[in-house]
N, C-alpha and C positions, 0 to 999 in steps of 0.2 A: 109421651113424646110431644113436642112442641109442633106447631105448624109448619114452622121452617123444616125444623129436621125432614116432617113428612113429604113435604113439596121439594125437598131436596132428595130424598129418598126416590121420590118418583121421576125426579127429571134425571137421578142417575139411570134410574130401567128405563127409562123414555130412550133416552142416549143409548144405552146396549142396545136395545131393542131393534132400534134405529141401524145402529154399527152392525149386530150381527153378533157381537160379541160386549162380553162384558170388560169392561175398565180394568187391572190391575195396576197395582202400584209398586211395581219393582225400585231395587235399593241400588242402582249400577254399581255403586262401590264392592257392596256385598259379593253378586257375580264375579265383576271381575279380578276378585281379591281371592275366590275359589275356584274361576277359571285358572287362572297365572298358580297357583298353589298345584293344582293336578297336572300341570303341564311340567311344573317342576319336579315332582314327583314322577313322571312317566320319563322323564328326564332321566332321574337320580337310578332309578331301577333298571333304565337300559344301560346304562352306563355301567351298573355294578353287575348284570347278565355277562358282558359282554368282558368285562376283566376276569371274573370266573370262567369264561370258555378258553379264556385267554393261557388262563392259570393252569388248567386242567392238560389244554393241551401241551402246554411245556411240561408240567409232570409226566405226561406219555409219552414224550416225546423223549425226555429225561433216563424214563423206566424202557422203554422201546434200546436205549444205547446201555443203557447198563447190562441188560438182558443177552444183548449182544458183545460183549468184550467178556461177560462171564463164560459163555456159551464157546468163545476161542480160546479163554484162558484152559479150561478144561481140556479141550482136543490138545492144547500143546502139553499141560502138565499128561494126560495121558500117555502121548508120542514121549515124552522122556522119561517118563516111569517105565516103557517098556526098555527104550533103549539103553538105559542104565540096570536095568534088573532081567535081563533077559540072554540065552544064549544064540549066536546067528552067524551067519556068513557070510560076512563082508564082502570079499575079492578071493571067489576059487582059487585063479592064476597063480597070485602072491602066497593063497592060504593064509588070508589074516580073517580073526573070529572073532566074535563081539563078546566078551564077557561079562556075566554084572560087574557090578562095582565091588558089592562084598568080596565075592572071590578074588576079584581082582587084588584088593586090598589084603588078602589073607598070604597072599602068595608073593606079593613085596614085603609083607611082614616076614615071612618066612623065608626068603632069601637075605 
């Protein structure tokens, strides 16, 4: 090493020494070109958390209504499967009875 290099070498430790701390030499572009990138990122990923909770709840919310229109269609095909396949008594007073349908049907064919 040359004299310079060394008396420069030393007046940089003189100067930390001094300061407390040592010199570095940061690139500002560098940082703020991987600050703004992370930030765009934390960006990107909240933005896409946030369409997925979005998404998920309309699918439940979707599956929630369909659960429920199936759930009535039953009770109603239920209630007319009985009252078309069943026998009962409508109106004592008048004496009118509810018959299934087969029979029903067997006894207009037959008349």
């Amino acid at each position: 090493m040359s004299k310079d290099q060394v008396n420069k070498k030393n007046q940089d430790l003189e100067k930390s020494i001094s300061l407390g701390i040592s010199e570095d030499n940061i690139n500002l572009k560098t940082v703020s070109f991987w600050i703004i990138l992370g930030i765009v990122m934390v960006i990107i990923i909240v933005f896409g958390v946030y369409n997925m909770y979005n998404y998920n709840k309309f699918l439940s919310t979707m599956q929630a209504g369909i659960d429920a229109d199936y759930h009535g269609l039953n009770e109603m095909r239920e209630r007319d499967h009985k009252m078309l396949n069943t026998f009962e008594l409508v109106d004592e007073e008048n004496r009118r009875y509810r018959i299934p349908i087969d029979s029903a049907m067997a006894l207009i064919a037959r008349d």
